[in-house]
DSSP file (Angstrom, degrees, kcal/mol; ACC not computed):
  #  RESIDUE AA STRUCTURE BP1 BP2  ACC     N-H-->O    O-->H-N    N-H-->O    O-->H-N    TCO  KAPPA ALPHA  PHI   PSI    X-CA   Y-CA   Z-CA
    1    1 A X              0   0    0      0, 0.0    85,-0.2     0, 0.0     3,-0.1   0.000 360.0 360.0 360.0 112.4    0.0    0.0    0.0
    2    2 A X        -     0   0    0      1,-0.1     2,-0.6    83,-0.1     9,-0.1  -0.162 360.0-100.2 -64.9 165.9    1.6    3.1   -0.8
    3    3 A X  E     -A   10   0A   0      7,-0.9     7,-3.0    80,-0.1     2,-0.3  -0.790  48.3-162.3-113.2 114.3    2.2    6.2    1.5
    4    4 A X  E     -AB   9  82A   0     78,-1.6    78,-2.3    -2,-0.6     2,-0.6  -0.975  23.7-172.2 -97.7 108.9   -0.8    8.9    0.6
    5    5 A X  E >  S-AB   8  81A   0      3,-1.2     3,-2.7    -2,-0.3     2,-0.3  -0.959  75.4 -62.6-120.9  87.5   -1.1   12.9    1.3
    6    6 A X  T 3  S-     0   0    0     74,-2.7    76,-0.0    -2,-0.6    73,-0.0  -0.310 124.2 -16.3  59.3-107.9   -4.7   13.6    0.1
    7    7 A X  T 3  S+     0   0    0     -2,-0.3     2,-0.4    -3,-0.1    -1,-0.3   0.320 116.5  98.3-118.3  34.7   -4.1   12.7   -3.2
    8    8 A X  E <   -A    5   0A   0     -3,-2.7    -3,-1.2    59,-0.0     2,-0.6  -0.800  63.3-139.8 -96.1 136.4   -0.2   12.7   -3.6
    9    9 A X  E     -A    4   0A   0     -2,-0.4    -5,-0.3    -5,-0.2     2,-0.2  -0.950  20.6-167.0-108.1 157.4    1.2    9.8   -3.4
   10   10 A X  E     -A    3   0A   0     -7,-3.0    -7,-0.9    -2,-0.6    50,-0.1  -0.692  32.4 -81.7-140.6 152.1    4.4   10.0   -1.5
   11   11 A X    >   -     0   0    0     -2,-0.2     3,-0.7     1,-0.2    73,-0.1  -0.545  40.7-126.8 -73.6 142.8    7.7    7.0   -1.1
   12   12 A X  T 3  S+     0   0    0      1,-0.2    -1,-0.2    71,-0.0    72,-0.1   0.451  98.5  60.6 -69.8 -11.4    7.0    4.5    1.3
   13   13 A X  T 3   +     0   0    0     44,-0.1     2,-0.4    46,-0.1    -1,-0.2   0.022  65.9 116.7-114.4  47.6   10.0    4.8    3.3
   14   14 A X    <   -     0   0    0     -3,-0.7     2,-0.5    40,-0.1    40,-0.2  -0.707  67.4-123.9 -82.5 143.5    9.7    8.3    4.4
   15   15 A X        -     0   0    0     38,-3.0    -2,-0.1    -2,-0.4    39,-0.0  -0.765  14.4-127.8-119.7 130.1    9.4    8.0    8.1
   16   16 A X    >   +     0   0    0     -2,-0.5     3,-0.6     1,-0.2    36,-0.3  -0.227  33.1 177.8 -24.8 106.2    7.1    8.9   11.2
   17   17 A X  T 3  S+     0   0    0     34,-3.3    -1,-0.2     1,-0.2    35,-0.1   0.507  74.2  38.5-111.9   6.7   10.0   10.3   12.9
   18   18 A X  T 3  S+     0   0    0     33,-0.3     3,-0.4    31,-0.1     4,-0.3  -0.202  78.6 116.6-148.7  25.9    7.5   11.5   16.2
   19   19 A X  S X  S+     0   0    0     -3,-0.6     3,-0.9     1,-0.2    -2,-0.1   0.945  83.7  32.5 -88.5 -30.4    5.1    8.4   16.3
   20   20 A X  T 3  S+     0   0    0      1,-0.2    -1,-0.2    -4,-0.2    -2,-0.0   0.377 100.8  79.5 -91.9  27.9    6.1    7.1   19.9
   21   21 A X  T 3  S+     0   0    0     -3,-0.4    -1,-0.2    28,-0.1     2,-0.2   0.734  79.1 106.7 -92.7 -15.3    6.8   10.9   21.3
   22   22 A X    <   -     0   0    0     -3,-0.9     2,-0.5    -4,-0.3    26,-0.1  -0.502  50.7-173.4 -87.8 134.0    2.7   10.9   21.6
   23   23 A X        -     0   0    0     -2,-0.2    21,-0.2     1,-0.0    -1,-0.0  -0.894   0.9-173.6-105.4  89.8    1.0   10.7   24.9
   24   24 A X        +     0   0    0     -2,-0.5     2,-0.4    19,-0.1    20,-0.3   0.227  68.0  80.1 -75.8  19.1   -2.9   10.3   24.3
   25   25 A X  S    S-     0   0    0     18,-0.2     2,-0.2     2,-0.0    18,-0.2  -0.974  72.0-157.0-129.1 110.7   -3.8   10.6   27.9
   26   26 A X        -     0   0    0     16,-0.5    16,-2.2    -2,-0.4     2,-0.4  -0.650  18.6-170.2 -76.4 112.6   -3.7   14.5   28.7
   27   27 A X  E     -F   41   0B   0     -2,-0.2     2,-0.3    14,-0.2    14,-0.2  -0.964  14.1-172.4-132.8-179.8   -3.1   14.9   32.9
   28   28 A X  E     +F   40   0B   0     12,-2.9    12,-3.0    -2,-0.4     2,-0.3  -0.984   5.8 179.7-147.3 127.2   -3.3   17.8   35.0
   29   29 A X  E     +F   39   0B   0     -2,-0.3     2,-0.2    10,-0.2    10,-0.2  -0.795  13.5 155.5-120.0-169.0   -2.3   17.8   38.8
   30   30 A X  E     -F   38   0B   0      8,-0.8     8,-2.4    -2,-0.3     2,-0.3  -0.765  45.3-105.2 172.6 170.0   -2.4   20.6   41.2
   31   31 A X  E     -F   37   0B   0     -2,-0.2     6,-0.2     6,-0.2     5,-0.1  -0.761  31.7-131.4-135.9 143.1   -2.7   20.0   45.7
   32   32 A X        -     0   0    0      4,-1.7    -1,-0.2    -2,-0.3     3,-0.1   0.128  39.4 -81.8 -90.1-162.1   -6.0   20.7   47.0
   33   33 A X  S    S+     0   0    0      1,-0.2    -1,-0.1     2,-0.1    -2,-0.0   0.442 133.4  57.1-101.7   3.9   -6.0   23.2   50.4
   34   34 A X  S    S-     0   0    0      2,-0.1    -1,-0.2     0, 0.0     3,-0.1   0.651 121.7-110.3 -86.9  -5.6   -5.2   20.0   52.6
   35   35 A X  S    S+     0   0    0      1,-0.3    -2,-0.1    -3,-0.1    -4,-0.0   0.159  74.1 142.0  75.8 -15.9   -2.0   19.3   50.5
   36   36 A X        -     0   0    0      1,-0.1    -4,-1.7    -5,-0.1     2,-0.8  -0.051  56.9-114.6 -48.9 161.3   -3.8   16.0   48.9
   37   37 A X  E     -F   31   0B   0     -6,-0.2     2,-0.3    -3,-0.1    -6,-0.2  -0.852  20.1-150.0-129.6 120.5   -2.8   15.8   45.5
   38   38 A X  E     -F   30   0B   0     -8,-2.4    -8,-0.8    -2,-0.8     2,-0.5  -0.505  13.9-175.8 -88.1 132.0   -5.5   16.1   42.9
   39   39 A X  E     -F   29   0B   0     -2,-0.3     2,-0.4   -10,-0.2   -10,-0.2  -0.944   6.2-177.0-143.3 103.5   -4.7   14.0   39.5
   40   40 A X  E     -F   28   0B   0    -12,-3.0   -12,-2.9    -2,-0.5     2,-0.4  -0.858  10.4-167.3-107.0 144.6   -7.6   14.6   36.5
   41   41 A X  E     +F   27   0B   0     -2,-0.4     2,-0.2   -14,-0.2   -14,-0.2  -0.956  15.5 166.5-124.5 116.5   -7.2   12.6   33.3
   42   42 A X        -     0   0    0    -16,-2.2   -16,-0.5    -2,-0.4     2,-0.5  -0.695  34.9-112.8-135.0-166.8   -8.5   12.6   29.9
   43   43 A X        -     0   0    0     -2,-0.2     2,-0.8   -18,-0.2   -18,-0.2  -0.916  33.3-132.7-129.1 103.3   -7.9   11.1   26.4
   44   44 A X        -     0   0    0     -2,-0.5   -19,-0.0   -20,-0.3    -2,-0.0  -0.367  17.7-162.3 -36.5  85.9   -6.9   13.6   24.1
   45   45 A X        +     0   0    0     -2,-0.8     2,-0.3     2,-0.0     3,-0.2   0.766  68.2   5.2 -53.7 -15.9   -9.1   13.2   20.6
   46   46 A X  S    S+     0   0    0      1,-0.1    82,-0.2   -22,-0.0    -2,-0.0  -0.747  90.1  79.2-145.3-176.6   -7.1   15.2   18.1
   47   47 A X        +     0   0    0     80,-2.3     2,-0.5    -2,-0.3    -1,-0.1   0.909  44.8 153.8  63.2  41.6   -3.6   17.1   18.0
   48   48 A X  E     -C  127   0A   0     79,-0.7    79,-2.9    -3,-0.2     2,-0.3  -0.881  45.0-127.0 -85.4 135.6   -1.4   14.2   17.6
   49   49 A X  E     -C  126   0A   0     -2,-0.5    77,-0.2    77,-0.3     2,-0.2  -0.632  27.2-178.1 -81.0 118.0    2.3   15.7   15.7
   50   50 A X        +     0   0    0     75,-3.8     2,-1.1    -2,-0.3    44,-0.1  -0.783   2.2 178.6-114.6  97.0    3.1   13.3   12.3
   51   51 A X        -     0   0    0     -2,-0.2   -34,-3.3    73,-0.2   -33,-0.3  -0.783  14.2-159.9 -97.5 106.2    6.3   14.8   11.1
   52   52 A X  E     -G  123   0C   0     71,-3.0    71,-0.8    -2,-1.1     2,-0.4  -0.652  13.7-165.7 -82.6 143.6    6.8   12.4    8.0
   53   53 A X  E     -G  122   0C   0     -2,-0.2   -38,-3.0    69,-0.2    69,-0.2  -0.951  11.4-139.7-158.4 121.6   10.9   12.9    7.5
   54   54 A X        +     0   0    0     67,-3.9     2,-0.2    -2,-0.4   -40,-0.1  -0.448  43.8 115.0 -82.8 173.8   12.4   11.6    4.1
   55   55 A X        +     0   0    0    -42,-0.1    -2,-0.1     3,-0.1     4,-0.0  -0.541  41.3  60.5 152.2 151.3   16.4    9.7    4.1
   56   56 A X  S    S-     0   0    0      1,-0.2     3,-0.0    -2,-0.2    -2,-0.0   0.985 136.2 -37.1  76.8  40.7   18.3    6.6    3.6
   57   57 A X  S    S+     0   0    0      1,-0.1     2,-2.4     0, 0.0    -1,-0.2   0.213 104.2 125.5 124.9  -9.5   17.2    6.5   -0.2
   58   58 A X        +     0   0    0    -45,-0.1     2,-0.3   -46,-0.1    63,-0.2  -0.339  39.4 163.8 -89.0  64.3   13.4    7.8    0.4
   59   59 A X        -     0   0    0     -2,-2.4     2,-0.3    -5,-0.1    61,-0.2  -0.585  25.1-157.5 -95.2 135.4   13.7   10.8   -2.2
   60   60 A X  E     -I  119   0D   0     59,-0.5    59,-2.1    -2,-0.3     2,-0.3  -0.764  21.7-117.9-108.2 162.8   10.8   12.8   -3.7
   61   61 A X  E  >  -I  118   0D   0     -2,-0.3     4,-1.7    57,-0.2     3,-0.2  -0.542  21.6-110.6 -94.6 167.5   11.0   14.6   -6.8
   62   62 A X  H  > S+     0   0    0     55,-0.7     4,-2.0    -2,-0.3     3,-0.3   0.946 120.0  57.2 -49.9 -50.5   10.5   18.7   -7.4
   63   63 A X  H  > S+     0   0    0     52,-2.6     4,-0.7     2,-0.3    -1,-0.2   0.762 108.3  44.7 -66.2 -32.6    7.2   17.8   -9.2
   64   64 A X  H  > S+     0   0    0     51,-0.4     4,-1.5    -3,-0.2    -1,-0.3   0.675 114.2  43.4 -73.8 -37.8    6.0   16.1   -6.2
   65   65 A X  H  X S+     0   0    0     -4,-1.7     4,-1.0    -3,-0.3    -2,-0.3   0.812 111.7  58.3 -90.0 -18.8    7.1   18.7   -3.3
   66   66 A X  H  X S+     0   0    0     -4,-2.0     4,-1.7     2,-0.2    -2,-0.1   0.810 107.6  50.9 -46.1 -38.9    5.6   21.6   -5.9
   67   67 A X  H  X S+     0   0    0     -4,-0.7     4,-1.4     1,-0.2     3,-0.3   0.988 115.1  35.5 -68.0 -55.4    2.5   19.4   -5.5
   68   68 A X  H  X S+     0   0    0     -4,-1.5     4,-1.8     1,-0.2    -1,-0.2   0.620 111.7  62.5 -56.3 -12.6    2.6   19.4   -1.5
   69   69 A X  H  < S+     0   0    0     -4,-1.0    -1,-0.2     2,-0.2    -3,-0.2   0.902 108.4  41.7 -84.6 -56.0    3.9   23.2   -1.8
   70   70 A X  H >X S+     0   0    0     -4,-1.7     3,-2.5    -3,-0.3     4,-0.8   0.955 114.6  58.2 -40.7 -67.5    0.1   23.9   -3.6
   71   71 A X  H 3< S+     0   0    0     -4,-1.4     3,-0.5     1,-0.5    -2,-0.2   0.815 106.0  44.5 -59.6 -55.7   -1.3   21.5   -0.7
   72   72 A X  T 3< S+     0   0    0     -4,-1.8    -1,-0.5    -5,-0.3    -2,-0.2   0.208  94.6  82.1 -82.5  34.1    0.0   23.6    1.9
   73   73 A X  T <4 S+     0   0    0     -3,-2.5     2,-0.3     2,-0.1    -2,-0.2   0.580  80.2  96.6-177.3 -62.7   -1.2   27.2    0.2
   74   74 A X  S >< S-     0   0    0     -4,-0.8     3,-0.7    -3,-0.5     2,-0.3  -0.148  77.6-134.0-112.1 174.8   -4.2   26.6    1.5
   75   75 A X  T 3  S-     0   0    0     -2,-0.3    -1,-0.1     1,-0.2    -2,-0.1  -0.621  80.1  -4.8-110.6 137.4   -5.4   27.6    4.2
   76   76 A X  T 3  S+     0   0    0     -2,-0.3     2,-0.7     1,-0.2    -1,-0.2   0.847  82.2 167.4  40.5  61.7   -7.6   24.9    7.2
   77   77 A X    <   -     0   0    0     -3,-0.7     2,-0.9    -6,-0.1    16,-0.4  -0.858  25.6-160.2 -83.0 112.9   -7.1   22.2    4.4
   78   78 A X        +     0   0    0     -2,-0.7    14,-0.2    14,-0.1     2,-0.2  -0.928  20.3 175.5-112.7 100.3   -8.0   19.1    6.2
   79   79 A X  E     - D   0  91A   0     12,-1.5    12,-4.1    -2,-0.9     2,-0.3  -0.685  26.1-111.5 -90.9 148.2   -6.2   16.0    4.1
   80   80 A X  E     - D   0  90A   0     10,-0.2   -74,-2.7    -2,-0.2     2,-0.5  -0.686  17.8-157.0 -67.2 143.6   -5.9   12.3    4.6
   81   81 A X  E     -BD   5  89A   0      8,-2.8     8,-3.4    -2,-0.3     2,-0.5  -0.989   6.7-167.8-129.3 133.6   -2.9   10.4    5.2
   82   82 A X  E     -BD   4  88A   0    -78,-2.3   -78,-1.6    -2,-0.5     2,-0.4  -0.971  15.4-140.1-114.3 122.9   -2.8    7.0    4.4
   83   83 A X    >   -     0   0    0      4,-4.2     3,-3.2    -2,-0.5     4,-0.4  -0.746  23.8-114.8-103.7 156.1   -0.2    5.2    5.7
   84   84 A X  T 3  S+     0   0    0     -2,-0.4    -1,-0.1     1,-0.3   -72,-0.0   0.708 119.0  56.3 -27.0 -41.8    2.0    2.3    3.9
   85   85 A X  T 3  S-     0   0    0      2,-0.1    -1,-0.3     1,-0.1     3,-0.1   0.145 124.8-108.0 -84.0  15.3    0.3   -0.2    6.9
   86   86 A X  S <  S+     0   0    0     -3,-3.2     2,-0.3     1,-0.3    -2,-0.1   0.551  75.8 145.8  74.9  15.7   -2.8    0.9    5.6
   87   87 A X        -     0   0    0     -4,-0.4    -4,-4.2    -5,-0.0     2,-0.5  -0.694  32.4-161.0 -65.0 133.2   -3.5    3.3    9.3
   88   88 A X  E     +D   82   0A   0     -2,-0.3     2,-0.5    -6,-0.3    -6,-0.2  -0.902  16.3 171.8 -96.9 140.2   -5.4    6.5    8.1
   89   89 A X  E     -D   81   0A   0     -8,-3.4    -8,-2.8    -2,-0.5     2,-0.6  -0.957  33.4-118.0-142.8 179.3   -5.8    9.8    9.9
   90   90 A X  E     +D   80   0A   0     -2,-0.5    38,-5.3   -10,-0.2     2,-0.4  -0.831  45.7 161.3-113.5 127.4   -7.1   13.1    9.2
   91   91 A X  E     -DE  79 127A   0    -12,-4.1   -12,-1.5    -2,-0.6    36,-0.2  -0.918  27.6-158.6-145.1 153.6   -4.4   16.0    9.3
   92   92 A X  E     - E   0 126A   0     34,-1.0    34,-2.6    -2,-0.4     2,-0.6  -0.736  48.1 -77.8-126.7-174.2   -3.6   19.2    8.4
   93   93 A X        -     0   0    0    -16,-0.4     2,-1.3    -2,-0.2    32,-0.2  -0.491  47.0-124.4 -92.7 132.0   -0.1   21.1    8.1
   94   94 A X        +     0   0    0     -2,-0.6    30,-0.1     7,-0.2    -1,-0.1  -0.633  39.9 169.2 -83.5 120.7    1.1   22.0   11.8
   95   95 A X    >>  +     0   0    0     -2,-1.3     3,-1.1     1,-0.1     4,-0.5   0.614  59.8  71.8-101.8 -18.6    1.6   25.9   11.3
   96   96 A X  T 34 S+     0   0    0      1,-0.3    -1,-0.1     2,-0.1    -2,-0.1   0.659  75.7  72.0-118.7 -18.0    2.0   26.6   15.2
   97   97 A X  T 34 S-     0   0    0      2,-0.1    -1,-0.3     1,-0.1     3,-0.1   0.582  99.9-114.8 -22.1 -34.6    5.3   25.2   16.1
   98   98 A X  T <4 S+     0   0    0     -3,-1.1     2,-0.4     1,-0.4    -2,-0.1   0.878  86.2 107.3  66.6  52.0    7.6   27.8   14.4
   99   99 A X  S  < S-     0   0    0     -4,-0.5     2,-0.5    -5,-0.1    -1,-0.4  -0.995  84.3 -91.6-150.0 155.4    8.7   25.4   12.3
  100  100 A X        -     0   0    0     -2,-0.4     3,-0.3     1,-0.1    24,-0.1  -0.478  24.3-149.5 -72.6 115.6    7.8   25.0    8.1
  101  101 A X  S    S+     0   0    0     -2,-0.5    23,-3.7     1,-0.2     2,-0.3   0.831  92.1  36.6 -66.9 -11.9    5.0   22.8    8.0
  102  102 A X  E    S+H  123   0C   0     21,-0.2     2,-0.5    -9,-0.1    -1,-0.2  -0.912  71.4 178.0-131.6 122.3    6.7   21.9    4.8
  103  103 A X  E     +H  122   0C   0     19,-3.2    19,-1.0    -3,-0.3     2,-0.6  -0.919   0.9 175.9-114.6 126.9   10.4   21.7    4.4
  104  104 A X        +     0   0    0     -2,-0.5     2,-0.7    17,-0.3    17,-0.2  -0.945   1.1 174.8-135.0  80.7   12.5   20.6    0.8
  105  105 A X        -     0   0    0     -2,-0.6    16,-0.1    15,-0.4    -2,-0.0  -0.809  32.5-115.1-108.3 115.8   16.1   20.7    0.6
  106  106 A X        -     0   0    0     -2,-0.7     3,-0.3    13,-0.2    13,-0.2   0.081  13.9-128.8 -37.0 128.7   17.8   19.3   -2.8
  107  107 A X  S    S+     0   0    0     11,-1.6     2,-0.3     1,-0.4    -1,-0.1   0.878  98.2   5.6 -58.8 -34.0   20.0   16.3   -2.8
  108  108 A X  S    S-     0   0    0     10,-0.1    -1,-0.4     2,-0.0     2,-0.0  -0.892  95.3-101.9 179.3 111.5   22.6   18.2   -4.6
  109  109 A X        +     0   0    0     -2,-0.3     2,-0.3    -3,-0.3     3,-0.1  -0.142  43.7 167.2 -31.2 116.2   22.4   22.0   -5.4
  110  110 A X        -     0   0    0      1,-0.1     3,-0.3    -2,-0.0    -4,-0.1  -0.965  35.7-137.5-139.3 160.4   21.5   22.7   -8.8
  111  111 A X  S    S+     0   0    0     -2,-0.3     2,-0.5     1,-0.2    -1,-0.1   0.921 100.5  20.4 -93.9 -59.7   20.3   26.6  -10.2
  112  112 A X  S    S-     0   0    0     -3,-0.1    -1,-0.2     0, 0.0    -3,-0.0  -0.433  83.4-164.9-136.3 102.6   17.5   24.9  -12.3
  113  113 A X        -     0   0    0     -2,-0.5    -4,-0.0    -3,-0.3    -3,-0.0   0.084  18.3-119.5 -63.8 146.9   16.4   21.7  -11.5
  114  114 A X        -     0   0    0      1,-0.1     3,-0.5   -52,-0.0   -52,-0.2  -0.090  34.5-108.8 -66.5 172.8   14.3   19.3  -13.5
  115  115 A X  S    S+     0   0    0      1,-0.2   -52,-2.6   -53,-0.2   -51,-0.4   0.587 116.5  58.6 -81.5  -7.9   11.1   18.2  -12.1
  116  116 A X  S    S+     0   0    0    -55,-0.2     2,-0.3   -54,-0.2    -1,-0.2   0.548  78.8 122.8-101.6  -1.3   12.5   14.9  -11.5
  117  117 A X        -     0   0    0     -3,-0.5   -55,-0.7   -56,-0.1     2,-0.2  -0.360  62.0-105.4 -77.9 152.8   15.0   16.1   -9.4
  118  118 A X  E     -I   61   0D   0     -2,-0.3   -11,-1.6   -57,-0.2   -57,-0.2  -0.393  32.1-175.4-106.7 141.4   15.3   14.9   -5.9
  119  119 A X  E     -I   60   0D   0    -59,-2.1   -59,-0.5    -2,-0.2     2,-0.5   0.029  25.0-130.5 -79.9-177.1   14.6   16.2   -2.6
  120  120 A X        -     0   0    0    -61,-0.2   -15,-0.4   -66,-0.1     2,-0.3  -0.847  37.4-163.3 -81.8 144.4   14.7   15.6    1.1
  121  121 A X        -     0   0    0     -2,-0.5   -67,-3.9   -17,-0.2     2,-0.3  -0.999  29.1-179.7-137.4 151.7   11.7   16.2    2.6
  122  122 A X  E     -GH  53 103C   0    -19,-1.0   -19,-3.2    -2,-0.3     2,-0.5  -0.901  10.5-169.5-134.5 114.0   10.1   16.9    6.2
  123  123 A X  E     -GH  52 102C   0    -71,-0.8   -71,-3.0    -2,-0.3     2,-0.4  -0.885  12.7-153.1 -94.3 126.3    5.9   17.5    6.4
  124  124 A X        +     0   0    0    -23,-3.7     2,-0.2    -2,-0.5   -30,-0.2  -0.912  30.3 173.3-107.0 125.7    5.0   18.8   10.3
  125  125 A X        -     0   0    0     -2,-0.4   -75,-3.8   -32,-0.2     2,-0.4  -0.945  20.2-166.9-130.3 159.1    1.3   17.3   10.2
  126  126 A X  E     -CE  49  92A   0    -34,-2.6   -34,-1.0    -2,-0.2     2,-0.6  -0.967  26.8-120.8-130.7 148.0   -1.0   17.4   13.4
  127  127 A X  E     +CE  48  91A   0    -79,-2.9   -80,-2.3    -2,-0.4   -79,-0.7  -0.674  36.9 174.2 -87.0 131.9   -4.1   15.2   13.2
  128  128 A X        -     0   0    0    -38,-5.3   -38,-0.2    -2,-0.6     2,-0.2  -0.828  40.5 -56.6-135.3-169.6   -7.5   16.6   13.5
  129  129 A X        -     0   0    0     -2,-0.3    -1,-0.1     1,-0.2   -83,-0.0  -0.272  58.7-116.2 -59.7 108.7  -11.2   15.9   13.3
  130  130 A X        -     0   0    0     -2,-0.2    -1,-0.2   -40,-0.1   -50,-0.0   0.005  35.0-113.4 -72.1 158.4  -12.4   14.3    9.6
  131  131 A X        -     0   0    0     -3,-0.1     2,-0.3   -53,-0.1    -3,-0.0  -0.410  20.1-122.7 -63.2 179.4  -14.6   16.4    7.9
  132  132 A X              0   0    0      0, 0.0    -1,-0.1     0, 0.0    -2,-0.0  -0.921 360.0 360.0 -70.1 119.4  -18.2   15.4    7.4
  133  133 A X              0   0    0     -2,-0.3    -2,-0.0     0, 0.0     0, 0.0   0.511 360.0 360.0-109.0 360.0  -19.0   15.5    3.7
C-alpha cells in the first residue's frame, strides 16, 4: 500500500520520525487546600504531531514537493494520510510550532532543477477531526 497525502502519493519509506513521542492521555495535577494531590485525566481526541521525514534513499521529486507546496497554500485544508500499513488519519499542516510545515532541501544544489530532481523532505502534520461530507 503506498504512503498517501490527500491525493499525492508520497515513497513508502519516508518515516514517522514522532510516532512514539505521543501521549494520548492528557493529565493535570495541582494539591488541593489539605496538601492532597489532585490527579484529573483525559484522552486527548485530536492534536497528535506526524512529522513524516524523508532519508536513507526515500527521495521525492521537485514535481512532487511543488504538489505538497500547492497543498499547503491553503489555508484549514484538512487532508488524509494514508499510511504504507494501511492506518489512516485526518491531518492538516502544523503551522503553530515555528517550524515549516513543509520543508524541501535538494539532494545536490542545482540553479534549475528538472522536475524529477530529488529532494529531502520533512511534512509537520497534526491530526484533527475528519470532515463530514
Amino acid at each position: 500500500m503506498p504512503l498517501t497525502l490527500d491525493t499525492i502519493e508520497l515513497d513508502d519509506q519516508i518515516e514517522w520520525t514522532d510516532e512514539f513521542a505521543w501521549d494520548p492521555v492528557s493529565q493535570d495535577q495541582e494539591r488541593s487546600i489539605t496538601g492532597a494531590l489532585l490527579v484529573q485525566e483525559g484522552v486527548k481526541l485530536y492534536g497528535r504531531p506526524i512529522t513524516l521525514e524523508s532519508g536513507g534513499g526515500a527521495w521525492t521529486p521537485l514535481l512532487v514537493v511543488r504538489q505538497l507546496e500547492a497543498l499547503r497554500e491553503e489555508r484549514l485544508k484538512v487532508m488524509q494520510l494514508v499510511l504504507p500499513d494501511g492506518r489512516e488519519f485526518s491531518v492538516m499542516f502544523n503551522r503553530a510550532d515555528g517550524q515549516a510545515p513543509l520543508d524541501a532541501k535538494p539532494l545536490w544544489r542545482k540553479v534549475n532543477p528538472d522536475s524529477d530532481w530529488d529532494y529531502e523532505i520533512t511534512l509537520r502534520l497534526i491530526t484533527v477531526a475528519p470532515t463530514v461530507t
